[in-house]
VOPAGU-2260 file (C-alpha; in pm, 1 decimal, decimal comma):
REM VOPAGU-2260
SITE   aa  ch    i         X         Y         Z
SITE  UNK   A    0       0,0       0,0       0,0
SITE  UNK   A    1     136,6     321,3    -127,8
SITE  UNK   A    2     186,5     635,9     116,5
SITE  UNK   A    3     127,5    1013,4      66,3
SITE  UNK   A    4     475,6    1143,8     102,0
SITE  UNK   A    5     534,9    1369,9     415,0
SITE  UNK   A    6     585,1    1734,2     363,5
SITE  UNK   A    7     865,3    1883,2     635,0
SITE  UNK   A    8     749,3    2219,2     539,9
SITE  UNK   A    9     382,9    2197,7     598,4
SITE  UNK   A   10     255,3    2497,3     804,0
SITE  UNK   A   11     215,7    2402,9    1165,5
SITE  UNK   A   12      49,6    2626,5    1481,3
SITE  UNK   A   13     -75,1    2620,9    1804,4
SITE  UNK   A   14    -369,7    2866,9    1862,4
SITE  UNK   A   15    -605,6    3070,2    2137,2
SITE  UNK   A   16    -829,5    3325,4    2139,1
SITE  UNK   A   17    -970,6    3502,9    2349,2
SITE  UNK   A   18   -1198,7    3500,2    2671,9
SITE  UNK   A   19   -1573,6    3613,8    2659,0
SITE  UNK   A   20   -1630,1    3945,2    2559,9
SITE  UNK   A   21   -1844,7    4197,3    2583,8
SITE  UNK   A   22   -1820,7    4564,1    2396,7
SITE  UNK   A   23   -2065,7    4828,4    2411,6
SITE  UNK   A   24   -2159,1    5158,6    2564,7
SITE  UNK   A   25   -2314,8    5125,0    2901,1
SITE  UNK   A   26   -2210,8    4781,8    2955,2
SITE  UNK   A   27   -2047,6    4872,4    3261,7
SITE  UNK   A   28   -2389,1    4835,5    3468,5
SITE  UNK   A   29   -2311,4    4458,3    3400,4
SITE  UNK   A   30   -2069,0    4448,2    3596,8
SITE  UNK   A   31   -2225,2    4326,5    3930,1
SITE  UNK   A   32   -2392,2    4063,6    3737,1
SITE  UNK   A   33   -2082,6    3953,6    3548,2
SITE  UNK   A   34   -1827,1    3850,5    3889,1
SITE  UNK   A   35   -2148,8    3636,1    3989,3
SITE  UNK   A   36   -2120,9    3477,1    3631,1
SITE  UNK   A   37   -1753,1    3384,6    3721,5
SITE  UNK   A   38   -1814,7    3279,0    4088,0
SITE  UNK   A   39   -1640,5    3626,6    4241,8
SITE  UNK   A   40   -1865,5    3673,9    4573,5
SITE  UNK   A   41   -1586,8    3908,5    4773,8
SITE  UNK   A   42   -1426,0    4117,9    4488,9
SITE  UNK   A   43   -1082,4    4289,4    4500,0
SITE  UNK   A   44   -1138,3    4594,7    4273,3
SITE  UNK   A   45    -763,0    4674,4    4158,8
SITE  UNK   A   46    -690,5    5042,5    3961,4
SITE  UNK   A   47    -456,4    5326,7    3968,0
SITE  UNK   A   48    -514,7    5675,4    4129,4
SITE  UNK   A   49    -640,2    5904,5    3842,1
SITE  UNK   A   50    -922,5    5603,7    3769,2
SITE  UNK   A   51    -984,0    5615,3    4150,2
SITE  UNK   A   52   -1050,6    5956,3    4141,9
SITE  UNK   A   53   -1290,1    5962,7    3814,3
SITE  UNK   A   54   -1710,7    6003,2    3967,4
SITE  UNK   A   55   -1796,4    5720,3    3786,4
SITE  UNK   A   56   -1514,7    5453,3    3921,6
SITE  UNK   A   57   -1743,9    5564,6    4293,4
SITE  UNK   A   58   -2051,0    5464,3    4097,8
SITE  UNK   A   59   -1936,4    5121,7    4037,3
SITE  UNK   A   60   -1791,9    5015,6    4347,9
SITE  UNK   A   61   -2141,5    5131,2    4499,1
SITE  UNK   A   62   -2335,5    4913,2    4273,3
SITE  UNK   A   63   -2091,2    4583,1    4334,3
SITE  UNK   A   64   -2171,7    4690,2    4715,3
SITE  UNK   A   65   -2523,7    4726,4    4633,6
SITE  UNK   A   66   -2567,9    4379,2    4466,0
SITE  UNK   A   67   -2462,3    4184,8    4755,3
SITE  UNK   A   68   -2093,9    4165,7    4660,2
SITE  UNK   A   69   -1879,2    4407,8    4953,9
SITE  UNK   A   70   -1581,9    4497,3    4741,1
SITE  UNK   A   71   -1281,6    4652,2    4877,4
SITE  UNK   A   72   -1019,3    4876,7    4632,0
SITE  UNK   A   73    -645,0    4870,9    4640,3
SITE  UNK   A   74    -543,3    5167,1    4350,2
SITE  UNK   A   75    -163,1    5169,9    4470,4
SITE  UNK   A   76     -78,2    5095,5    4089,9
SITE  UNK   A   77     198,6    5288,6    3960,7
SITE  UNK   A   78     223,9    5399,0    3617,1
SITE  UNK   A   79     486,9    5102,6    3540,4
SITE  UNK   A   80     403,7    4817,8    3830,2
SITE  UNK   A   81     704,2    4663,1    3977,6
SITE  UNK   A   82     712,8    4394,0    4214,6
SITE  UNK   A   83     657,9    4521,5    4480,0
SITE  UNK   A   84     297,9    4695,5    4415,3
SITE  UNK   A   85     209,8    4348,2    4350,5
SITE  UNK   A   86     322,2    4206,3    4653,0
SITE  UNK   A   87     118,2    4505,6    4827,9
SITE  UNK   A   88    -204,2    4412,7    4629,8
SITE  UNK   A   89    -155,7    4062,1    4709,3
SITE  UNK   A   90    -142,9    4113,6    5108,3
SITE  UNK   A   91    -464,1    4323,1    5070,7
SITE  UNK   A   92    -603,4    4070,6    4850,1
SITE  UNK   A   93    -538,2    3764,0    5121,6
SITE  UNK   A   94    -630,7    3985,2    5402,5
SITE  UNK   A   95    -943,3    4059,6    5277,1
SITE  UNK   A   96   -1002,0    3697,9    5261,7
SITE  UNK   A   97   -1103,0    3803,8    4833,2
SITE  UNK   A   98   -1218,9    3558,3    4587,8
SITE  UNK   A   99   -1159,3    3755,1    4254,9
SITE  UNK   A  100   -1033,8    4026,3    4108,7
SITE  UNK   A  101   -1213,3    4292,7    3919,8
SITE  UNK   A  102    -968,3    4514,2    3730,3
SITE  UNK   A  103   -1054,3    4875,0    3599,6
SITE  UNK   A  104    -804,6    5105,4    3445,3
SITE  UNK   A  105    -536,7    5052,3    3151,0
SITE  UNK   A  106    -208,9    4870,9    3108,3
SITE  UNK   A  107     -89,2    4942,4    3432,6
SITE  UNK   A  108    -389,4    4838,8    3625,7
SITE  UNK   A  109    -452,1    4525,1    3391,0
SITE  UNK   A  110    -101,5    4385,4    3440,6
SITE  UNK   A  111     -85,3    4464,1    3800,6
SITE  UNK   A  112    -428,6    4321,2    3846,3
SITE  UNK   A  113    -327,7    4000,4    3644,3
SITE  UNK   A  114     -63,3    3953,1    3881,7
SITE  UNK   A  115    -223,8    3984,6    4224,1
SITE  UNK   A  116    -486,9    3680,4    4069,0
SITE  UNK   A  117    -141,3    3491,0    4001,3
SITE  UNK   A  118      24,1    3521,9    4320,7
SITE  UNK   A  119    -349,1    3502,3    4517,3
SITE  UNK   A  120    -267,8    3155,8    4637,1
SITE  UNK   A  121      81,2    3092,2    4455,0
SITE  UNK   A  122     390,6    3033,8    4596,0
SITE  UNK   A  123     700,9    3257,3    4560,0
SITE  UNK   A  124     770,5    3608,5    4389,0
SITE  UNK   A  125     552,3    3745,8    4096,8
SITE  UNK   A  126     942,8    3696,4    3889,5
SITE  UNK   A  127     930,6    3306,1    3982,5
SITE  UNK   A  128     648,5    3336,3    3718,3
SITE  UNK   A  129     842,9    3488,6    3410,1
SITE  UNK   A  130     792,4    3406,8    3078,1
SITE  UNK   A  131    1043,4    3182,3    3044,4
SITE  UNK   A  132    1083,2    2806,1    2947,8
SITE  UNK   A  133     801,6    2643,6    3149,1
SITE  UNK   A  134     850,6    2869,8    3442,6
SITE  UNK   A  135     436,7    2891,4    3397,6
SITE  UNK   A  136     413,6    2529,6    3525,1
SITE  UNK   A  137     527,5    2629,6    3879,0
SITE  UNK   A  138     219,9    2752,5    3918,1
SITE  UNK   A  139     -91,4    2584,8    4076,4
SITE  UNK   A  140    -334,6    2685,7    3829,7
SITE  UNK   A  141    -635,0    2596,8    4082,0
SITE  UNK   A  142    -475,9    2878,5    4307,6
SITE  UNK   A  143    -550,5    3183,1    4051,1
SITE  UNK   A  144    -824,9    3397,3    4123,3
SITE  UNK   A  145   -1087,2    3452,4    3872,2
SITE  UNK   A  146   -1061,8    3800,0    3681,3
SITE  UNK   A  147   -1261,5    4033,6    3543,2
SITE  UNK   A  148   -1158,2    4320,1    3348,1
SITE  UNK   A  149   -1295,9    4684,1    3262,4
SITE  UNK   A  150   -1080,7    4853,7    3010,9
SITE  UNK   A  151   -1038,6    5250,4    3038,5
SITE  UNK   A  152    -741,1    5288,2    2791,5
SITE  UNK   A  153    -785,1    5158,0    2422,4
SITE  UNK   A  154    -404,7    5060,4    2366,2
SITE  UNK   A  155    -243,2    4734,8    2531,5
SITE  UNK   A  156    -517,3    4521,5    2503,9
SITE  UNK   A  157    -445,8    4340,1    2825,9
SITE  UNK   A  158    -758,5    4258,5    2898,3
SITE  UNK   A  159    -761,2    3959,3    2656,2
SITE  UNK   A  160    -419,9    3860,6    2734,5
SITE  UNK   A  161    -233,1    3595,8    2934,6
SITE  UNK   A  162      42,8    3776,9    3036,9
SITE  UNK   A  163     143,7    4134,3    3235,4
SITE  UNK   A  164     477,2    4336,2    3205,6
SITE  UNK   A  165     643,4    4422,6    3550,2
SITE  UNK   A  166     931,3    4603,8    3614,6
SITE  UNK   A  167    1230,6    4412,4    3872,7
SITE  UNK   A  168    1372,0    4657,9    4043,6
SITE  UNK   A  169    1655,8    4449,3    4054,3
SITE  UNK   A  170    1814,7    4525,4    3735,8
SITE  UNK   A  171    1513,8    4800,5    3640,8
SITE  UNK   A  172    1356,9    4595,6    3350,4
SITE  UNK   A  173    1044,9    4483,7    3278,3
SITE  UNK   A  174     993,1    4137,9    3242,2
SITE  UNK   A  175     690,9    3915,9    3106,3
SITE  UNK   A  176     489,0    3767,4    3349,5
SITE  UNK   A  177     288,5    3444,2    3192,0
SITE  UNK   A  178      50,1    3203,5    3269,2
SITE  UNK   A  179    -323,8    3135,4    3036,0
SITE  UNK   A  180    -558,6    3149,0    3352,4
SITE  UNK   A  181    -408,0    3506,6    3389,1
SITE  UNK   A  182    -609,9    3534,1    3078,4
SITE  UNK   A  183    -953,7    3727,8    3227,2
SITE  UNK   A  184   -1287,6    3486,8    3292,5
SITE  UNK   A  185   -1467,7    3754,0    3133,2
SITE  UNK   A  186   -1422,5    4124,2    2983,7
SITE  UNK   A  187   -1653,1    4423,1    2970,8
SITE  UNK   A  188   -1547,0    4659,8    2743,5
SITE  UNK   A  189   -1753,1    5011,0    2745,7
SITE  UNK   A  190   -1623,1    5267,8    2540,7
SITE  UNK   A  191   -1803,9    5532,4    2755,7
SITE  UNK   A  192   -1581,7    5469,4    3037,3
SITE  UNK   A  193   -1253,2    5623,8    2777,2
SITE  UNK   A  194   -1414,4    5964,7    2664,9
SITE  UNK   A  195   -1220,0    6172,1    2914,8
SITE  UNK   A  196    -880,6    6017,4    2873,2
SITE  UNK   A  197    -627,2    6310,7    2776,9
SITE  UNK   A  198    -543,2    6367,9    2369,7
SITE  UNK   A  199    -169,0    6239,6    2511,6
SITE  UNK   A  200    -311,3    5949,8    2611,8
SITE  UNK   A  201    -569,5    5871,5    2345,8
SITE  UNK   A  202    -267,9    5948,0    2092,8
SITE  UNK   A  203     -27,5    5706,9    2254,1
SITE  UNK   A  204    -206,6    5425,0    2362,9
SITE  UNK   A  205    -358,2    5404,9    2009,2
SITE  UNK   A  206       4,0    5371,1    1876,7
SITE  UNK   A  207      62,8    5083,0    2134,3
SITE  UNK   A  208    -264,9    4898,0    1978,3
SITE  UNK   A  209     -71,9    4967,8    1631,1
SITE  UNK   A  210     269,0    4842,9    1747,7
SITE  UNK   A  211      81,8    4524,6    1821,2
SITE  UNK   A  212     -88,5    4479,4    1537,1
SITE  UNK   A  213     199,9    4550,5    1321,6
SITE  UNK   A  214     446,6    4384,5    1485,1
SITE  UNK   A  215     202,6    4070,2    1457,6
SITE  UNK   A  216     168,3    4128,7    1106,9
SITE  UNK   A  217     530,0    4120,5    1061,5
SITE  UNK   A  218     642,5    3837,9    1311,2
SITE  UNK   A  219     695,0    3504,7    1162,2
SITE  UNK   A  220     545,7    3216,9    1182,8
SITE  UNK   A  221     220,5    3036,8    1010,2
SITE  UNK   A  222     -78,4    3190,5    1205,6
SITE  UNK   A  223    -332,5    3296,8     904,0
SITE  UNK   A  224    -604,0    3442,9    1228,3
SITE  UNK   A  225    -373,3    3627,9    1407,3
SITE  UNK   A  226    -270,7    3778,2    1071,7
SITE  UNK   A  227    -653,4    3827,1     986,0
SITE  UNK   A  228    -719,1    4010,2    1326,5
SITE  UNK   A  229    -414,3    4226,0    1309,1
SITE  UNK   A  230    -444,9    4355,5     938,4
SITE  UNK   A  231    -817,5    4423,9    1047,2
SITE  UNK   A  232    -700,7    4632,9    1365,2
SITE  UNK   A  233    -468,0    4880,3    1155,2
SITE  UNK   A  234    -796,1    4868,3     944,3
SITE  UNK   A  235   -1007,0    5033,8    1287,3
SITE  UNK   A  236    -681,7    5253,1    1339,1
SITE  UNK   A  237    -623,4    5385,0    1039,8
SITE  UNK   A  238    -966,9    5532,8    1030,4
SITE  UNK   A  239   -1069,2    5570,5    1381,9
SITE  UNK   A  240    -792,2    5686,2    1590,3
SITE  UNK   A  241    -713,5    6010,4    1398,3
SITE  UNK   A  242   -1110,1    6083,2    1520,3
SITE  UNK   A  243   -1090,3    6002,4    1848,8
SITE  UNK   A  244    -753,8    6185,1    1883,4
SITE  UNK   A  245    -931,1    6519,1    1763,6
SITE  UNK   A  246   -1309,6    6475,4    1927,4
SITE  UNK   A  247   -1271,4    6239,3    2216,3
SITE  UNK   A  248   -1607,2    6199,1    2274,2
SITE  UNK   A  249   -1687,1    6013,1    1891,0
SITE  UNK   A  250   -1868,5    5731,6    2107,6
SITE  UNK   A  251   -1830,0    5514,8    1801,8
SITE  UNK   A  252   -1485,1    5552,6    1694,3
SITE  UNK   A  253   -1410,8    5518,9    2063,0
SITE  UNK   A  254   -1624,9    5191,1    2074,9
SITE  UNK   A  255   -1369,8    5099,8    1676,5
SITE  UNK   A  256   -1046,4    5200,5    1905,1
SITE  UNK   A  257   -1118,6    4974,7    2204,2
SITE  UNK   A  258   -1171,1    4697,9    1977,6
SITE  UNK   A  259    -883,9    4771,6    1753,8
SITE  UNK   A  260    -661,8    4738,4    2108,3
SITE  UNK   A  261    -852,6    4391,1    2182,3
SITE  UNK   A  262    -753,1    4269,8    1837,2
SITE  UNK   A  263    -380,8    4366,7    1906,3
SITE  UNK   A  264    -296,8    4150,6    2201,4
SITE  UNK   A  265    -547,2    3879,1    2017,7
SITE  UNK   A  266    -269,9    3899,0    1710,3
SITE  UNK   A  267      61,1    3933,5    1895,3
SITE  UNK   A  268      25,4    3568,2    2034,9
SITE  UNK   A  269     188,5    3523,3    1752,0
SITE  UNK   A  270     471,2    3695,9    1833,5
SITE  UNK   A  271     624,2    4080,2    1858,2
SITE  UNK   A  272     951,7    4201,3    1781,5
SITE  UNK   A  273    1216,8    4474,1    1843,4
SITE  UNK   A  274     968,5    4786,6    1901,6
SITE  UNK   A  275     878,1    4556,5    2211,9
SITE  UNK   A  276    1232,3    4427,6    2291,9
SITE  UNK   A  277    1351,8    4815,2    2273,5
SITE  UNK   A  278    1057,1    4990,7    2458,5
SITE  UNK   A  279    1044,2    4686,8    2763,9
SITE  UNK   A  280    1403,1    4821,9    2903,1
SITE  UNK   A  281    1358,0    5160,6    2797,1
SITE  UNK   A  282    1032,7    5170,0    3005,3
SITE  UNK   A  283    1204,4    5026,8    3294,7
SITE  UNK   A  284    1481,2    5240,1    3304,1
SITE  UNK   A  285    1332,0    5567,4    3245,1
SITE  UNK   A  286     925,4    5558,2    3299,8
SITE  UNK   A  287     822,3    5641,9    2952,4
SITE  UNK   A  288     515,5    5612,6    2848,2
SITE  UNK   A  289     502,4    5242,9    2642,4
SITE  UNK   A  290     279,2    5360,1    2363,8
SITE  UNK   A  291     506,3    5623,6    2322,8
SITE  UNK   A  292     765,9    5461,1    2353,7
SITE  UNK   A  293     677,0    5226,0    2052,5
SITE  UNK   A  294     559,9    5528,5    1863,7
SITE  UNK   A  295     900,1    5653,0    1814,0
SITE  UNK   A  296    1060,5    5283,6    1782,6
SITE  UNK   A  297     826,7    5213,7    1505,6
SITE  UNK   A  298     942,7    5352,1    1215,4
SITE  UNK   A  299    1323,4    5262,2    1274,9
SITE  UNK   A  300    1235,5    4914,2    1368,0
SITE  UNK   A  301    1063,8    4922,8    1043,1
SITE  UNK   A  302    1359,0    5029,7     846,4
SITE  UNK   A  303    1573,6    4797,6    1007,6
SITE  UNK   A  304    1355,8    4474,3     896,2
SITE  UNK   A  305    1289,4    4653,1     574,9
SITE  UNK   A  306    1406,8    4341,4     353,2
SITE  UNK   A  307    1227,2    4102,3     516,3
SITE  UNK   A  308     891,5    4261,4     534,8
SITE  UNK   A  309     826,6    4477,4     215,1
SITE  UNK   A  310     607,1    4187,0      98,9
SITE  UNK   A  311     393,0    4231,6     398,5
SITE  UNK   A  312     409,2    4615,8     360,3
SITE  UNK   A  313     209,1    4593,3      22,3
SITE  UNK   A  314       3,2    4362,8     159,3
SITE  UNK   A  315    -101,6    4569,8     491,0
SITE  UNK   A  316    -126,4    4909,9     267,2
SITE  UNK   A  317    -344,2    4775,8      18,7
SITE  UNK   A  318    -585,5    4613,3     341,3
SITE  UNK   A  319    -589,8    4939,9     467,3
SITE  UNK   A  320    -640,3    5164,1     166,8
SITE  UNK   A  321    -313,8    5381,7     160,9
SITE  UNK   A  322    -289,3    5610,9     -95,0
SITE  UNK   A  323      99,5    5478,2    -147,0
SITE  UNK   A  324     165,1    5124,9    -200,6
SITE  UNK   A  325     417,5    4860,9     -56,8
SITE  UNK   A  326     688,5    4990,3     214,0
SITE  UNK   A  327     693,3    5356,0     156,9
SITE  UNK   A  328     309,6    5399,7     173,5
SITE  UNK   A  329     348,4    5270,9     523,3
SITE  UNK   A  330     618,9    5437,8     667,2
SITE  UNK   A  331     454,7    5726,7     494,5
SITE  UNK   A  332     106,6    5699,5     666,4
SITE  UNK   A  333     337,7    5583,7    1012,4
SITE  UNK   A  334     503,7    5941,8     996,4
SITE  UNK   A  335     196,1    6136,7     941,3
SITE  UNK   A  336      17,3    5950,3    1183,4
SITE  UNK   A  337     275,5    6035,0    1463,1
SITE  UNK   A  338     324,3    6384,0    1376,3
SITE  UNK   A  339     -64,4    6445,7    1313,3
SITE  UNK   A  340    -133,9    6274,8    1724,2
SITE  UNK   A  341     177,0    6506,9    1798,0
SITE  UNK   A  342     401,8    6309,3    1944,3
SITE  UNK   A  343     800,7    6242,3    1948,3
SITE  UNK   A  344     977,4    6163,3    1681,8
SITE  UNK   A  345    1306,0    6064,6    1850,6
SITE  UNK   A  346    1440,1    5987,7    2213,3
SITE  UNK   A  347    1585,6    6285,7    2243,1
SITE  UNK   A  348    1268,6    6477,1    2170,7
SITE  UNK   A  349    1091,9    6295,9    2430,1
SITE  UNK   A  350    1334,7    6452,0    2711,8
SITE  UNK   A  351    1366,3    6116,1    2916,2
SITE  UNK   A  352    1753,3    6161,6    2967,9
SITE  UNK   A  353    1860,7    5902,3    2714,7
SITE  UNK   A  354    2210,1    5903,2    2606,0
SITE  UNK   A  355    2474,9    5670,2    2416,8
SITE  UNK   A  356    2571,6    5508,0    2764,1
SITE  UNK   A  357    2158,8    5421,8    2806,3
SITE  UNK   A  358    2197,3    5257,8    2486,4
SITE  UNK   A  359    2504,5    5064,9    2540,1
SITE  UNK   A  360    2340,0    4909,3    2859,7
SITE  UNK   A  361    1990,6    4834,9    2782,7
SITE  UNK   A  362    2112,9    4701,6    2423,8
SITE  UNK   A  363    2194,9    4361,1    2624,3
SITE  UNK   A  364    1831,9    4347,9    2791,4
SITE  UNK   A  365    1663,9    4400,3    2448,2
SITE  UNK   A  366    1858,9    4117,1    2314,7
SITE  UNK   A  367    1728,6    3887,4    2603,5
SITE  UNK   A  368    1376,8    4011,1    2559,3
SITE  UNK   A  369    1127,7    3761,7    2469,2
SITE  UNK   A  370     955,2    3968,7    2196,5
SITE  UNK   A  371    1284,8    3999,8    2026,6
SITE  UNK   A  372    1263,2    3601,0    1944,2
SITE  UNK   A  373     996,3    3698,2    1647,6
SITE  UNK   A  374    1124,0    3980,4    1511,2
SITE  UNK   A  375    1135,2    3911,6    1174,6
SITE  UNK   A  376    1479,1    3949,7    1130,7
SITE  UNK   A  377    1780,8    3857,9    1360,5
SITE  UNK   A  378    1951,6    4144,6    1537,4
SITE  UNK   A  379    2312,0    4165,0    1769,2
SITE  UNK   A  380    2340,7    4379,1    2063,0
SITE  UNK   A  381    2510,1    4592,8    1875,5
SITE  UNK   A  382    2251,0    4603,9    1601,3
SITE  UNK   A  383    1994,8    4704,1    1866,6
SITE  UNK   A  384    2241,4    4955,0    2016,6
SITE  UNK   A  385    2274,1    5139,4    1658,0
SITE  UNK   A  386    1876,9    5092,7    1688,8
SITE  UNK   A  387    1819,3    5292,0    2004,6
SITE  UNK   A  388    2109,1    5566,4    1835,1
SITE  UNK   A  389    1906,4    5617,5    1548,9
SITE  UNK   A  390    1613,7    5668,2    1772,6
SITE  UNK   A  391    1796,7    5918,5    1970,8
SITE  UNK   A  392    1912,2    6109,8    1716,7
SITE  UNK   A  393    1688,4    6079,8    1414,0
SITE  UNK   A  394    1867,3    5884,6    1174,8
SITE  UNK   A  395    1612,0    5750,5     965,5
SITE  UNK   A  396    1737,1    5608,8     622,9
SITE  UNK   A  397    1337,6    5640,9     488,6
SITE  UNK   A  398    1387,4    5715,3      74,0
SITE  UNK   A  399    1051,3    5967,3      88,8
């Protein structure tokens, strides 16, 4: 009996998607109703002071109260979580003899929130946890605390993903926290709660949603959804973000954004790349902002994989209706976009005190960074040192 004859090359993938999800204005009065969905009876409501502040963030801790569920609130989030605000929400968490976490707010809150579910009944440090190897597996997976999440950023997308980025302040880099029940039981996304953010903020957490998507897009690997999802979220960016950015309260290009961020961190399971690898230690050394942070690394990341993804640049610019195809529509569109959402083009222009010794130190870390595993082409530490230079001081070989 005759075989078929193997094929080595054959695409191969593993896949997830993610958690239930639920997107619409208003949908925060669900809220009460959704932790009694996932089994939360004594929720731990984690968030960061300016959310704690907002009227409405009141008006939802009242109703959990009000619906038989007496949550407490621990918003000691910083604007880039390190251990030890974990540790801090953890104690609270335990004390308050919690059964869930509810978290409301953006990146910061999400990945801090993530974390305090993780180490709820876990053993160890939140860094025992990082992404790497199996280091997951250490984990007792019936010890994580059920999670839901409330979006008030449209950018990292956090609130489908299984993983949070926390700065060590051992060595001042942020490192990848992972496990997939850190992915959240169940999201509420209501674009209603992001009409007041700042233009800043609108402007840069939008680029972070692109950075994912493109750096998606561009990672290798056979993964035909994730590409689906990701060309479709520079789709929602492309035409929604620029709206938002100048009339924050366009309800439905707010409602576009926040899903545009959801279909990011959907995508990038299939990998990142050296925006991410760059703007991980640059965050941790320095307290930039991330999405702005991958604003300015995009377009020199871009010119530095140039041969390896101009294929994928007419692809994406023809998806998204440029008016200039292949690789120069895109950076292009990337430069306008940055400049119209006025923010930095280079390091130096974002005044964070970077300087050639900065670059020769956290050119190591990038190296070591898990997202620099899919960029789509190999780098040194030296290449990524002449990255972060070019960043600094504008050196962008672009042909115009």
């Amino acid at each position: 009996m005759s075989t078929a004859p193997t094929a080595p090359t054959a695409p191969r993938g593993n896949f997830n998607y993610p958690t239930a999800y639920r997107i619409g204005a208003g949908r925060r009065v669900e809220l009460a109703a959704a932790c009694k969905e996932v089994c939360i009876r004594m929720p731990l409501v984690v968030t960061d002071p300016g959310v704690a502040r907002l009227p409405w963030f009141s008006e939802i801790v009242d109703s959990l109260r009000e619906a038989g569920l007496p949550a407490a609130v621990f918003s000691d989030v910083p604007a880039n979580p390190d251990g030890a605000c974990v540790e801090a929400g953890v104690a609270v968490y335990r004390s308050g003899d919690h059964d869930g976490v509810v978290v409301i707010g953006g990146g910061s809150a999400m990945d801090a929130g993530k974390c305090v579910a993780l180490m709820a009944g876990n053993k160890g440090t939140v860094f025992d946890y990082e992404d790497v190897g199996d280091n997951w597996k250490r984990a007792d997976p019936a010890e994580i605390a059920p999670i839901v999440a409330m979006p008030t950023t449209s950018g990292t997308g956090s609130e489908v993903g299984r993983a949070s980025v926390i700065v060590d302040a051992r060595d001042h880099n942020k490192k990848i926290i992972f496990h997939p029940k850190m992915q959240p039981s169940l999201v509420l996304a209501d674009p209603e709660l992001t009409v007041g953010l700042p233009p800043f903020v609108t402007a840069a957490t939008g680029m972070d949603a692109l950075a994912h998507c493109f750096e998606a897009w561009c990672a290798p690997g056979y993964h035909p959804m994730a590409d689906g999802i990701a060309l479709e979220g520079m789709w929602y960016i492309r035409h929604h973000l620029p709206r938002v950015f100048a009339d924050g309260s366009d309800i439905v290009s707010r409602t576009h954004m926040m899903m545009a961020a959801s279909m990011g961190a959907t995508a990038f399971q299939k990998g990142l790349g050296m925006v991410h690898s760059l703007s991980h230690p640059l965050g941790g050394a320095t307290g930039i902002h991330h999405g702005l942070a991958n604003a300015i690394f995009l377009p020199y990341v871009m010119e530095f994989n140039r041969e390896v993804i101009e294929d994928k640049m007419d692809s994406l610019s023809r998806v998204i209706d440029l008016p200039r195809r292949g690789f120069d529509g895109v950076m292009e569109w990337m430069l306008g976009l940055r400049k119209q959402l006025g923010l930095a083009h280079t390091l130096a222009e974002a005044d964070i005190g970077f300087d050639e010794a900065m670059a020769r130190r956290l050119a190591p870390l990038a190296a070591a960074d898990p997202s620099q595993g899919t960029n789509p082409k190999e780098a040194t530490v030296e290449q990524l040192e002449g990255v972060f230079l070019k960043a600094w001081r504008g050196e962008l070989a672009f042909k115009g």
